[in-house]
Structures are given as structure tokens and as C-alpha cells.
C-alpha positions as CSV (number, residue, x, y, z in Angstrom):
1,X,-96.8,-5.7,115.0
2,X,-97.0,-6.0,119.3
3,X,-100.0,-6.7,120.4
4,X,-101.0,-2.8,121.4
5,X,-100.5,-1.6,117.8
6,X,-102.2,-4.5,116.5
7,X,-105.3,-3.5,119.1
8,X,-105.4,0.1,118.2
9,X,-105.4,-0.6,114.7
10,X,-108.3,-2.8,115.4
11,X,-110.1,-0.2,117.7
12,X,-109.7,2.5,115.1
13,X,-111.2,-0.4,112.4
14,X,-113.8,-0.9,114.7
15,X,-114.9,2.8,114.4
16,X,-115.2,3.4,110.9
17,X,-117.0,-0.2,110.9
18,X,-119.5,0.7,113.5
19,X,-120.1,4.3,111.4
20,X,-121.2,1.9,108.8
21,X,-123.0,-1.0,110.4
22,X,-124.7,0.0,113.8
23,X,-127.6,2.0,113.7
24,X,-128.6,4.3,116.3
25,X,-131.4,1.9,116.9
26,X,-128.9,0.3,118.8
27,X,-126.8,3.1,120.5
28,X,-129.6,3.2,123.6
29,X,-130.0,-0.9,123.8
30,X,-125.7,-1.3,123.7
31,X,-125.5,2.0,126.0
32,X,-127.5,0.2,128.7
33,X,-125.9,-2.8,129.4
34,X,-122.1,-0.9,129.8
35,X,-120.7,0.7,132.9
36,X,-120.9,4.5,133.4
37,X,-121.5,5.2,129.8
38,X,-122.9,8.9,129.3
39,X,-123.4,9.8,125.5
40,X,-123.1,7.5,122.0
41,X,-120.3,10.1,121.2
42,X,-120.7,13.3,122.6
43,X,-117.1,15.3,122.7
44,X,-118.5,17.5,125.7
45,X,-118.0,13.2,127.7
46,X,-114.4,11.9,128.7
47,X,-113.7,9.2,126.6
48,X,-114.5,6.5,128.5
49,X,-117.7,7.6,128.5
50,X,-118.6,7.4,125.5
51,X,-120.5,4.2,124.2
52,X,-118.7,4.8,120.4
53,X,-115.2,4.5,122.0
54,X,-116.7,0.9,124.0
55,X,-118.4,-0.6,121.1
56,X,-114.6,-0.1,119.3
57,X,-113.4,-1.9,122.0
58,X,-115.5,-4.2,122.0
59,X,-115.3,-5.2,117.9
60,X,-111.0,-4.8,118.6
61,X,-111.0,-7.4,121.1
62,X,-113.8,-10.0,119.3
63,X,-111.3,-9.9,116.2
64,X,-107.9,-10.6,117.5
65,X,-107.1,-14.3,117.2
66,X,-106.1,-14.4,121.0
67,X,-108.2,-11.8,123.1
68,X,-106.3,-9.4,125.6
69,X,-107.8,-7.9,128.9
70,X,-109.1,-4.7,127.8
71,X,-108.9,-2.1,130.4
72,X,-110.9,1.8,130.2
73,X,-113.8,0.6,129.2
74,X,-116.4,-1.8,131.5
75,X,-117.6,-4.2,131.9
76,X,-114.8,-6.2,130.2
77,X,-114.9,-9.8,131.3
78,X,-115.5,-12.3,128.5
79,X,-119.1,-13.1,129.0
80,X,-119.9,-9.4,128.9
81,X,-117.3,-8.9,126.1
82,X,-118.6,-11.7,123.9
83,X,-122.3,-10.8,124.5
84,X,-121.8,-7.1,123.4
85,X,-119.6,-8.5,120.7
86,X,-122.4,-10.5,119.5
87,X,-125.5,-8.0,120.1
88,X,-122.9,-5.7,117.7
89,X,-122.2,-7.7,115.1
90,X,-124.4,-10.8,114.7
91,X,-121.9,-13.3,115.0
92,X,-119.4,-14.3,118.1
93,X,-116.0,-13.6,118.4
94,X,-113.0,-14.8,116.5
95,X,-112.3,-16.5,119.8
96,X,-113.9,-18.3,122.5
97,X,-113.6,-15.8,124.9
98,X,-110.2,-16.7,126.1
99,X,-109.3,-19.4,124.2
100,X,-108.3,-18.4,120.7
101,X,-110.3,-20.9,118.3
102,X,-108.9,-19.8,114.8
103,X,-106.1,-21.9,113.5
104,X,-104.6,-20.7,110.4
105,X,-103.3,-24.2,108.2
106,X,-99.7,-23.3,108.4
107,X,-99.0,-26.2,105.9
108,X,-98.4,-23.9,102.9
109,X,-95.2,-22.4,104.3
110,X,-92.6,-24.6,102.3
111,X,-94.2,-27.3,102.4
112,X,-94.2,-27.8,106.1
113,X,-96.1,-27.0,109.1
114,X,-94.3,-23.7,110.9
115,X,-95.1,-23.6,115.0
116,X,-96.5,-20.7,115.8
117,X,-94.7,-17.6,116.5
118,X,-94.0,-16.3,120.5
119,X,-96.5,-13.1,120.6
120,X,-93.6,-11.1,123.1
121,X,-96.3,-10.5,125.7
């Protein structure tokens, strides 16, 4: 999967898990501390406008194992990223902000230790 599908997917995870998990107590709170955001999820806003669309962002790029620059939706450096990440979920990223952190044991694969496969970015 290239690294845009494997974002999307995330993004679109990221929706259905935020339906779930945040509560509008924090729509206002999350709404303040991002860049030109206008409604939670009005359709009457452009989309990257709307906090819903940032917070999916936001939970896509804390769960990929290497992070990518994520672009439409601000502010999007790692600090800001990994705090919003964080105020979302309760926990930090699966990364350390630019650095991924999570190595899989690759020891398993017939008995050896595989190198890690070239992303094709």
C-alpha cells in the first residue's frame, strides 16, 4: 500500500474513531488551538475548515509508524501535531514526532531477521 492510500485509509479510520471517542466537550477546546478552523463539521465550511476533517488528520498521522508532512490542514509541525494528537487520544503518537519509534521483531520471518522494506517515497 503507498504511503497516500495507507494515509487516507487512516484519515477515514480516524473519522469513524473520533464519532466514537471525542466528545463535543472537546470540539471547542481542539477547535481553538488549530489554524482558521470555522465549524466541528458544518458542510455549509470548505473542508479545511472543518475541525472533524483536522482531528482525522491529526489521529492518521500519530498512527503511521513513520509520520509524513501533512499538508491542508494547520498547524502541522510535530510539536503541534503530537500535542493535538495527545489532547485527542490520551496517549502520544506511534512515533516520536519524526522519528518512527515502533520496531516490529522481524525475527519470526523464517527464522531470520528481514531488513526493512524501501517505503518508495
Amino acid at each position: 500500500m503507498c504511503w497516500n492510500d495507507r494515509f487516507m485509509l487512516l484519515h477515514e479510520l480516524g473519522h469513524v474513531w473520533g464519532a466514537i471517542n471525542i466528545p463535543p466537550s472537546k470540539h471547542q477546546p481542539f477547535m481553538e488551538v488549530r489554524r482558521d478552523v470555522e465549524s466541528w463539521a458544518s458542510l455549509d465550511v470548505v473542508w479545511e475548515r472543518r475541525a472533524r476533517e483536522h482531528a482525522a488528520n491529526v489521529i492518521a498521522w500519530g498512527l503511521l509508524e513513520v509520520p509524513i508532512s501533512v499538508s491542508g490542514t494547520y498547524p502541522n509541525d510535530p510539536v503541534s501535531m503530537t500535542s493535538a494528537f495527545e489532547f485527542l487520544t490520551g496517549r502520544m503518537p506511534m512515533h516520536d514526532g519524526g522519528v518512527g519509534v515502533q520496531v516490529p521483531d522481524r525475527s519470526l520471518f523464517r527464522g531470520r531477521s528481514n531488513p526493512r522494506l524501501a517505503s518508495g517515497r
